[in-house]
C-alpha positions in Angstrom: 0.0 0.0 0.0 1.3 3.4 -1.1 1.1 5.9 1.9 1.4 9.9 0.9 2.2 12.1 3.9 4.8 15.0 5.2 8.0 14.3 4.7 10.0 14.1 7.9 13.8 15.2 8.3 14.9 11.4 8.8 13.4 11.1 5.3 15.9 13.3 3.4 18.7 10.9 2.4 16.0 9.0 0.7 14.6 11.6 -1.0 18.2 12.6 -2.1 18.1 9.1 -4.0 15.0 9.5 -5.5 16.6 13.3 -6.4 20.0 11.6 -7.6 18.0 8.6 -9.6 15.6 11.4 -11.2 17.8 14.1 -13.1 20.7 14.5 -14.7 21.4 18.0 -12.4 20.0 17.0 -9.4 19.0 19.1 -6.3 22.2 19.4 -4.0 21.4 17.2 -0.5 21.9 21.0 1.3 19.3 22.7 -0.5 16.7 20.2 0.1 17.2 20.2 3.5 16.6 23.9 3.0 13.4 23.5 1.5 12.5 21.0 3.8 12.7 23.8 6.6 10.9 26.4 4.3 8.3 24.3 3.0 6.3 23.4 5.6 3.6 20.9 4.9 4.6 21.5 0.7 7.1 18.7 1.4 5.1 15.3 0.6 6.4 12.0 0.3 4.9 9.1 -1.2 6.4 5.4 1.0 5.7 2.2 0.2 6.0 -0.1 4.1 8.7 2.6 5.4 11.1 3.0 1.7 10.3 6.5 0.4 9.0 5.8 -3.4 8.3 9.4 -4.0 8.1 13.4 -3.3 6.6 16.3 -4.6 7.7 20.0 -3.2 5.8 23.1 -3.4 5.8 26.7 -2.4 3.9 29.2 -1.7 4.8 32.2 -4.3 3.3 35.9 -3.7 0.5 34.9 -1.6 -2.0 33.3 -3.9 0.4 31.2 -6.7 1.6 27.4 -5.7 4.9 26.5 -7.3 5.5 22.7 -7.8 9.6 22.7 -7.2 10.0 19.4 -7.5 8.5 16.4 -7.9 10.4 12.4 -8.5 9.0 9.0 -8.2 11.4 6.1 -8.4 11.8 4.7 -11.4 10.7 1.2 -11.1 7.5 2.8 -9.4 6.5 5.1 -12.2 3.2 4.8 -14.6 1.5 3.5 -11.3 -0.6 6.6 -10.3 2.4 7.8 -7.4 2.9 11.1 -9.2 -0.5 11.7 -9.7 -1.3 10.8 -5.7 1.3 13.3 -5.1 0.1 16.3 -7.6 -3.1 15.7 -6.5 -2.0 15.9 -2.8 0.2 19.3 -3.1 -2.8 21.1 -5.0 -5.5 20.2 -2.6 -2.5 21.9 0.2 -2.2 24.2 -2.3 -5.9 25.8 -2.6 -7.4 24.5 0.5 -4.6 25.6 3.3 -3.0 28.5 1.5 -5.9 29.6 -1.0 -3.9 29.3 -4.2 -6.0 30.5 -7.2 -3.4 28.4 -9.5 -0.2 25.8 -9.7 2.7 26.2 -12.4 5.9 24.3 -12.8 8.6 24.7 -14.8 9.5 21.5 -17.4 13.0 21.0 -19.9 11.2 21.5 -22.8 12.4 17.9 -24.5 11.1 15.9 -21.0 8.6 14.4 -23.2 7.2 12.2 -20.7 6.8 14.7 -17.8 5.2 17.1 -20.3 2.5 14.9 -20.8 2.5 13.8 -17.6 1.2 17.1 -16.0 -1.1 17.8 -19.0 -2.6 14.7 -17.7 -3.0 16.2 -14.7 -4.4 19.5 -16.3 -1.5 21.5 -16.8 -1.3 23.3 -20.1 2.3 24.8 -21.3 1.7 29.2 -21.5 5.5 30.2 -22.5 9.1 28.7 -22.9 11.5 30.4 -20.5 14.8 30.6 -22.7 18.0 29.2 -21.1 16.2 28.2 -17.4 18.5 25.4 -16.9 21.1 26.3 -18.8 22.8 27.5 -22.2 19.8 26.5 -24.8 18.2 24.0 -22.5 15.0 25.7 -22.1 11.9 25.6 -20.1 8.1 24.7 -20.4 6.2 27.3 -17.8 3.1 25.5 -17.3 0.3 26.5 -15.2 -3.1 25.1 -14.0 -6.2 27.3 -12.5 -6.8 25.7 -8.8 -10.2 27.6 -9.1 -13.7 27.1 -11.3 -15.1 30.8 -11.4 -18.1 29.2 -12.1 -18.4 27.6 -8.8 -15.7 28.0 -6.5 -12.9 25.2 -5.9 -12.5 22.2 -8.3 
């Protein structure tokens, strides 16, 4: 059984391995321990038994925007719903506990896979952000409304 909750300090040097296993430029261990003090309750993990599987980290951005930082699921684990459990977890934080009106991330533009991913998941790309992670490796900004102006929350 997959279990999604806070991420706990003791947690970290998992994460890091899910981090390391994930990108080729990976997160230094130090700064996610610095977002793990800054992030509050925007640091999820996904376990399966008591092996971390997953994470997804967020922040809070001018009051009102949700900024998905991060987000990794082990490899063998992916295409089994984690990521979405996660998403799904950090946007309900999102709107409910901080009253985000939307959630964007930031993609490498050839991440074929994670584009679609988060278009599943109702993303939809609004610009390219030249150079983001580096000479000509851009970035896909993409952005989803937490809010139906119809009738309220989704």
């Amino acid at each position: 059984m997959i279990i999604i909750s806070d991420a706990r300090e003791e947690d970290l040097p998992e994460i890091y391995d899910v981090e390391l296993e994930s990108f080729d430029n990976p997160y230094p261990f130090s700064l996610l321990r610095a977002y793990y003090y800054i992030s509050g309750d925007l640091f999820i993990v996904a376990k399966s038994g008591d092996k971390v599987i997953g994470y997804i980290l967020g922040i809070i951005q001018f009051g009102y925007r949700g900024h998905i930082v991060s987000i990794a699921v082990k490899k063998d684990k992916r295409g089994s719903g984690i990521g979405t459990k996660l998403i799904s977890e950090l946007e309900n934080r999102f709107k409910l506990a901080y009253h985000c009106i939307h959630s964007y991330l930031e993609v490498y533009y050839k991440n074929i896979s994670a584009i679609n991913f988060y278009i599943k998941n109702g993303y939809k790309a609004v610009r390219i952000q030249k150079d983001y992670y580096g000479r000509e490796k851009h970035a896909i900004i993409m952005i989803k409304s937490l809010y139906d102006h119809q009738n309220g929350f989704e």
